[in-house]
N, C-alpha and C positions, 0 to 999 in steps of 0.2 A: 573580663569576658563572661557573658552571663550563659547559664547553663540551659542547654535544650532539653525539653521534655517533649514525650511523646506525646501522639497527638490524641484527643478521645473519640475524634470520630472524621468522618471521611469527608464533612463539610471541613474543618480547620486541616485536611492534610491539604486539600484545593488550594484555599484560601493565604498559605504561608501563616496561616499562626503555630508558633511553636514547632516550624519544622526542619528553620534556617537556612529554607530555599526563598528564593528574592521575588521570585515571580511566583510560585505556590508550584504546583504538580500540574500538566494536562491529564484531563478523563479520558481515558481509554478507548472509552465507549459510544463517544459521541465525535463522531465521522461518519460526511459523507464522501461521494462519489462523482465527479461530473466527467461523462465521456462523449466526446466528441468523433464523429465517424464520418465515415463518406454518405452513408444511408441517413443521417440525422443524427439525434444528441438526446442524452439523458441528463438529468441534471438534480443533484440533491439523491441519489440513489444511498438509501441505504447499504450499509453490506454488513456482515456476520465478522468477518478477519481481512486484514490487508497486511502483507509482507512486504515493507520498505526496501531499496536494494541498499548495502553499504559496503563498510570497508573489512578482510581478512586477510589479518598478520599471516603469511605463508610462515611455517616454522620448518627449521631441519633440526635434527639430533646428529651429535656429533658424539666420540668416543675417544676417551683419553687424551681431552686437552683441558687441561685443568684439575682436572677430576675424573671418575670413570665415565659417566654421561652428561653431558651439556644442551643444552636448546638453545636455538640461536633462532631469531628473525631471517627471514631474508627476502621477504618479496610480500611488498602490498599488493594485494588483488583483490579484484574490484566482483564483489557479487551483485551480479544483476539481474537475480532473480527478482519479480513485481509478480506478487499473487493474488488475488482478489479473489474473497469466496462469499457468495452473491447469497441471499434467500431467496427460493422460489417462492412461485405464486401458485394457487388453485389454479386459476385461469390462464393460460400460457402466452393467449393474446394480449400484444402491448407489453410485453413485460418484459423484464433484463436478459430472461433465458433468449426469448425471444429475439430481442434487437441483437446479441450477443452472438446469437447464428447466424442471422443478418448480414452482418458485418463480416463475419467469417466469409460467408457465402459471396459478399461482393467484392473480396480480396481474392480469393480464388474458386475457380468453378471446377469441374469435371475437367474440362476439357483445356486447361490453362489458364492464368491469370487473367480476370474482367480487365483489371483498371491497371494504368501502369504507374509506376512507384509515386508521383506526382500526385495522385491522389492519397496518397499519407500523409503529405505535408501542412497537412488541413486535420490529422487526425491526431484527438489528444485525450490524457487520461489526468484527472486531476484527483486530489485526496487532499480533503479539508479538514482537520480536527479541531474543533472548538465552533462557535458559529462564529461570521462574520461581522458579528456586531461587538461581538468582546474583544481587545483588542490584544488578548495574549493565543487570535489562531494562529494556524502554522499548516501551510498546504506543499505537497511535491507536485507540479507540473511536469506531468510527461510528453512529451514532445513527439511525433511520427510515430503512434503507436497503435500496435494491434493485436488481436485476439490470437497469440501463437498457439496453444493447446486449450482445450474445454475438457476438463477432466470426468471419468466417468462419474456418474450416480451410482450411488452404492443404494438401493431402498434395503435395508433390513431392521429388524422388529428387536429397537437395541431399546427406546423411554418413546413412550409418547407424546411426551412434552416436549421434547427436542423439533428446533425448528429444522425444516426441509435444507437444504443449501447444495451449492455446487459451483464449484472451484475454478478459475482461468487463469492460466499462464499470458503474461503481455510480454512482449516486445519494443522496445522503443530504440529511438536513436541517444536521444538526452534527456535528463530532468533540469529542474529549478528547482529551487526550495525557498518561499517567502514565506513572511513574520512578520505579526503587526496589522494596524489597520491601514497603512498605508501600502500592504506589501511589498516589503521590504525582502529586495534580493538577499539572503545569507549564505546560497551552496548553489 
């Protein structure tokens, strides 16, 4: 068995040399966004951070069995939180902030729901990391999905360097999750 050594730089930790993973590492940092609405579609949207939803071991603590305290498993639970925290733009027209109200706007108004649920089924949110040309991406398909919360902006005078952003909560019914360049169902 031969011995691994660390890596010296962030091109060979990608690539699998010398890190013992088979496929190399995904970058973080290179995902987009493509959303699909009743209003239209964005597509290749950058964003700042995205929250996966997954899986949480429920635990209980128990007392004097075995020992003085124990942790025990007992219920998979399913988090389904989807967070997506967007960059603003100078100009508001055309832009994510923008289609992002939009869409809120044409899911419900003032005075009650515009559209009735039928028009979800048409609405989708996907997240692609890696581009489409390599063939180790890997994207979540959201299925009936919509803008549940727009979180507020906070403007305060923390770096100047720091980009603008603001935060949405989604909603869906289901995901997918494909792999490869053929899109390969895994989850």
């Amino acid at each position: 068995m031969s011995e691994l050594s660390l890596p010296s730089n962030v091109d060979e930790l990608l690539t699998n040399v010398h890190t013992g993973y088979e496929n190399g590492i995904l970058r973080s940092n290179r995902f987009t966004v493509d959303m699909v609405s009743p209003i239209g579609s964005k597509e290749d949207v950058p964003a700042f951070a995205v929250r996966i939803p997954g899986w949480d071991v429920g635990t209980v603590v128990e007392t004097g069995v075995l020992s003085s305290i124990r942790y025990m498993p007992f219920r998979k639970n399913w988090n389904q939180g989807l967070f997506v925290t967007f960059y603003m733009k100078k100009n508001n027209v055309d832009s994510v902030y923008d289609f992002i109200n939009q869409w809120c706007n044409s899911m419900v108004l003032p005075d009650g729901p515009n559209r009735y649920y039928n028009a979800l089924l048409d609405s989708s949110l996907e997240v692609t990391v890696g581009d489409k040309d390599d063939p180790n991406w890997i994207s979540w398909k959201f299925a009936e999905c919509y803008p549940r919360v727009v979180y507020p902006i906070e403007l305060k005078p923390v770096e100047d360097f720091a980009p603008f952003i603001f935060s949405v909560q989604f909603s869906y019914r289901y995901f997918d999750n494909f792999v490869g360049p053929n899109g390969t169902l895994i989850g």
